[in-house]
N, C-alpha and C positions, 0 to 999 in steps of 0.2 A: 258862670261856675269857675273856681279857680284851676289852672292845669294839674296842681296835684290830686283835686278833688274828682275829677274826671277821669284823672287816667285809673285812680281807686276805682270808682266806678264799675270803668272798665275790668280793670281786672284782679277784681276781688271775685267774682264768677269764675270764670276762666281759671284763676290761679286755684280755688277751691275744688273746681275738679280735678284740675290735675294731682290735685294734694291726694285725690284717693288712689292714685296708680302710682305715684313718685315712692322713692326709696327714700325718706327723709330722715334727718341725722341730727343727731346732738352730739356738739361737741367738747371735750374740759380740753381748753385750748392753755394744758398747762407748763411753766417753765422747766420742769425737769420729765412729766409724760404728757404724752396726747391718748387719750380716752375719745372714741366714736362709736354713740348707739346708734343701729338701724329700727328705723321701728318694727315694732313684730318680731325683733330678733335679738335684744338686747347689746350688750357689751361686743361689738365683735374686731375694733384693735385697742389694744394699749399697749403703746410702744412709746420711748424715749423719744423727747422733743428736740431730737438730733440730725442734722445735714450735714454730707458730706460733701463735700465739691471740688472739681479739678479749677484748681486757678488758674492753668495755661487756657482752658477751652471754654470755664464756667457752667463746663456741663455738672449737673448733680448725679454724682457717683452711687450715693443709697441714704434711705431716709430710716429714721427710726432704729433700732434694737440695730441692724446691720452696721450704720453709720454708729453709732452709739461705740462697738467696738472697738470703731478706728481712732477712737480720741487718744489721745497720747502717742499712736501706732505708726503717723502718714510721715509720709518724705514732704518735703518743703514745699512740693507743686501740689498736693492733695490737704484741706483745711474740715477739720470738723466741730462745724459750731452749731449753739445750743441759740438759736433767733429768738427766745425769749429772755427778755429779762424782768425780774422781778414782777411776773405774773403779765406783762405788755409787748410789744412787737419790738424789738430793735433794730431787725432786718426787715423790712417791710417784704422785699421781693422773696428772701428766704423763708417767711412764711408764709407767704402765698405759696411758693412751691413745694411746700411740705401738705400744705393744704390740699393743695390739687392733687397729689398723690393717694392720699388718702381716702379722698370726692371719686378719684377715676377707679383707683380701687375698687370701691362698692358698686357704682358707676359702669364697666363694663362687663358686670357679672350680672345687669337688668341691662343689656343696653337698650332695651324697645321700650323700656321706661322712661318718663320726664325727669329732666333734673332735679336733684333733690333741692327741698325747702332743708335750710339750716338753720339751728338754734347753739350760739357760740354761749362761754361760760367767761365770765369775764371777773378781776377783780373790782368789789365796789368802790376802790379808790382812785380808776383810772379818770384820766380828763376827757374832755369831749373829744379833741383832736386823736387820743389813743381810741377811744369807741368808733371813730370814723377809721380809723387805721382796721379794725379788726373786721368792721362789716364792709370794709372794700377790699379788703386782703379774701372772707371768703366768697365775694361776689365774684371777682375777678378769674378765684379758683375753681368757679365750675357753677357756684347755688343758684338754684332760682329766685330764693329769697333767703335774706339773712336777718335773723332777727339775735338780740342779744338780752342776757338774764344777768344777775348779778349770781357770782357764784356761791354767796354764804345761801340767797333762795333758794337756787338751784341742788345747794347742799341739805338746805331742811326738806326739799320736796323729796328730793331721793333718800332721803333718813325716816319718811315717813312721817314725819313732825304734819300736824293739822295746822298748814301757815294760814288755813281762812279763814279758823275759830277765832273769836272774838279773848284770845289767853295768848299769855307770853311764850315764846318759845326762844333758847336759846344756842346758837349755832356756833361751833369755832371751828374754820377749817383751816387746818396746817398745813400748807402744799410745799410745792420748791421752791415759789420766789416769794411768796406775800403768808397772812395769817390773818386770814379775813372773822370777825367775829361782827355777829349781827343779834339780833332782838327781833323777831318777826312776831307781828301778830295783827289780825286781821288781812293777809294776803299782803301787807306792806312790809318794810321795814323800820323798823323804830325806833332802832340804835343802831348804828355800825360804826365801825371801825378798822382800817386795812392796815397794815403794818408790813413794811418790806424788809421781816424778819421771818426766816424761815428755815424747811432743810436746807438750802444750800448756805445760808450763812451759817449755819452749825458746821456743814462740809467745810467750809472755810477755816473755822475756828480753828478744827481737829489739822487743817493743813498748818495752820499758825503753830500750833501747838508745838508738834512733832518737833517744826525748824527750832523754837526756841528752846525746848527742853530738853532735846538730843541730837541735834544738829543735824536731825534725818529729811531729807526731803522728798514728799510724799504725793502723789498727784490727786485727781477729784475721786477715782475709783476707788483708792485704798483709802480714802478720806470716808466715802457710803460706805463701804464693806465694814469700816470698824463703828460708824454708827450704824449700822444695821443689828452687827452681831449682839454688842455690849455697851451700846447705847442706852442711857438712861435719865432722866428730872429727879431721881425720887430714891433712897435706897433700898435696896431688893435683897431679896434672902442670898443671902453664900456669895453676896457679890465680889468679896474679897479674891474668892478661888477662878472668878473668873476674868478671860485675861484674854487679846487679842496679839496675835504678831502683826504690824507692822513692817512690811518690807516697804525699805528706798533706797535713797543714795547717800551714803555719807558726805556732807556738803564740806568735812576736812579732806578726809582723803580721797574723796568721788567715787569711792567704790562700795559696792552691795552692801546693805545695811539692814540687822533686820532687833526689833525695837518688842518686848513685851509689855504690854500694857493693860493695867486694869480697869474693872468696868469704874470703881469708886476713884479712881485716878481722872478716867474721859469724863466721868460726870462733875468733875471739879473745873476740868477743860474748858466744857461747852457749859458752864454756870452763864455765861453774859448773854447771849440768844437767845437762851429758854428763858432769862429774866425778863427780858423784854417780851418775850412771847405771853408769860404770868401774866405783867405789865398792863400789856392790852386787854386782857381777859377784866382782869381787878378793877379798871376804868371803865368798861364799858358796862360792866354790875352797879358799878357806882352811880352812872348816867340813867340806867335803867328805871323807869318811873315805878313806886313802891306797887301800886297793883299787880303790875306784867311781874315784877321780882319776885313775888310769891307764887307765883305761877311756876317761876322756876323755879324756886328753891323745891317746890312739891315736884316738878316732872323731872328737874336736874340738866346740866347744861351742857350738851351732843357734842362729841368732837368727833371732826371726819378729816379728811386728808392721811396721806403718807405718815406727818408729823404726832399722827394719834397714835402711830403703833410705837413711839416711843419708851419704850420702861419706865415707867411708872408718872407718865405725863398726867392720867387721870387724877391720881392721890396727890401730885403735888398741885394741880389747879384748885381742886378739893380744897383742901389743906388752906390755900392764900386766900379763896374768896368765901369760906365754911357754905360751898352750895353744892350739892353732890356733883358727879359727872360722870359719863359714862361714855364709852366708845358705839358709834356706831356701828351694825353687824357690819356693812358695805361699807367699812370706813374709806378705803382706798377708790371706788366708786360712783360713792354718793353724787358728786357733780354731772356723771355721765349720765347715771340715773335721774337724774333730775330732769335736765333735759330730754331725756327720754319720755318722760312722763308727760312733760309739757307737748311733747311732737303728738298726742295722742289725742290731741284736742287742746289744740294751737289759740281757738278764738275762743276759751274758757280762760286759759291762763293768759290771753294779752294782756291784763292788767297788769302782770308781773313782768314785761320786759322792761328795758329799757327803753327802747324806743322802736318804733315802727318804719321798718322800712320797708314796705312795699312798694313804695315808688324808687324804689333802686331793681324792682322784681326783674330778673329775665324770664321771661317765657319762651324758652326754648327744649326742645327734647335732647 
């Protein structure tokens, strides 16, 4: 018998029981938040996928929402960086320790509990070596087992879409670093397509923006705050009367600067990101084989992520591909819930990971 098949074996029993006492977790292991469900308890963090760290000691100073606020804030010996990039690890160790945080979190609040089993949310565009990167970033963080889903899945199961009816369904999720859009149907996927355009290259834009068009310079927070407020794809009623300040630096005279802008102005802005975000949608309808396509034109095509609560992102996807669309209730969610749903009966949905890694399992408590 082969050593992998043995030590399965072994401890596909063993690991099964402890699954019914372990706290196990799903994660949206995303570039601008981290989403963790516990089973039986839902959603319980979502915090910005932010580390802090002292660079004389390399000790990490605070993770998440805390770290998040010291961006722009720190003296030269304190760094705060976002270890995802475009939906993937860039910092391997940085994300392992954002990981563990997270893992020890839930972790000493059951500590007579087993280690939890993890299920990460991953973009469908990544390579093998990134999918290795992630299930040994949350092995190392604490899990007893880590297994991996693609996140437009992960995104239909938490939207409640029927991914194992034999009908088309179709998923586009917007996050911070990628714009994953997929075709599920029959528990597979059928089309996808990942695209490393997203919220944060719209942040970017609106940073380009500012420099060019008023010489203000703006950092990444005043960058979300102004696509948060009056942000938009699509035009919106009385958009003219609404209007954002801008505070920066005048990059002539380097002093306080503060800029109004309106929503039909930022939505002229950020035209080049959301085309390519259309872009991906439009191609993957197109790829779409004509039976599943009807399917969706009749259910209409789910958008989740961040990037859905954009203004009027529905009507103008509408509009490009004539297939309705609509936001999901849990837009912001969807991913976490997914895997959530999936930890509730692990060896129902193993067809849908990516890959099986029990033989990386720790069994330890």
């Amino acid at each position: 018998m082969p050593l992998s098949s043995w030590r399965s074996s072994i401890l596909d029993p063993f690991s099964s029981f402890l699954g019914l006492f372990s706290q196990d977790l799903g994660i949206d292991l995303g570039t601008a938040n981290m989403l963790v469900y516990a089973r039986d308890k839902g959603v319980i963090v979502s915090e910005p996928s932010v580390v802090a760290m002292d660079l004389r000691t390399q000790k990490v100073l605070a993770v998440g929402a805390e770290a998040k606020r010291m961006v722009g804030r720190t003296p030269a010996s304190i760094v705060a960086v976002r270890p995802l990039k475009d939906g993937v690890i860039a910092d391997f160790e940085t994300v392992e320790t954002m990981l563990r945080y997270f893992i020890d979190h839930v972790h000493t609040s059951f500590q007579l509990v087993p280690r939890p089993r993890v299920i990460v949310g991953i973009p469908s565009g990544v390579t093998e070596v990134e999918k290795r990167a992630v299930q040994d970033a949350a092995i190392n963080a604490g899990a007893r087992e880590a297994y991996l889903i693609e996140e437009p899945m992960a995104a239909a199961i938490g939207a409640g879409l029927p991914v194992d009816e034999p009908a088309g369904n179709m998923i586009v999720d917007i996050g911070g670093g990628t714009t994953e859009v997929a075709v599920v149907s029959l528990g597979g996927i059928v089309v996808s397509r990942s695209v490393r355009v997203a919220g944060d290259e719209v942040d970017q834009t609106i940073i380009d923006y500012a420099r060019q068009a008023y010489d203000l310079l703006v950092g990444e927070r005043t960058a979300e705050e102004t696509k948060i407020a009056i942000g938009s794809a699509y035009p919106m009623p009385d958009e003219q009367d609404k209007t954002f300040e801008m505070r920066g630096r005048d990059m002539l005279s380097g002093l306080p600067k503060t800029v109004a802008i309106t929503q039909a102005e930022l939505r002229e802005a950020i035209a080049g990101p959301v085309s390519d975000i259309i872009e991906a949608v439009k191609t993957s309808v197109e790829e779409t084989p004509p039976e599943l396509l009807g399917d969706i034109v009749d259910r209409g095509i789910v958008l989740t992520g961040g990037g859905a609560l954009l203004g009027g992102i529905d009507s103008r996807i509408s509009e490009e591909t004539l297939v309705p669309v609509v936001i999901a209730e849990n837009a912001l969610t969807c991913v976490a819930l997914g895997t959530g749903e999936c930890l509730n009966d692990i060896e129902s949905y193993q067809k849908l990971f990516v890959s099986d890694s029990r033989e990386y399992a720790h069994v330890t408590t």
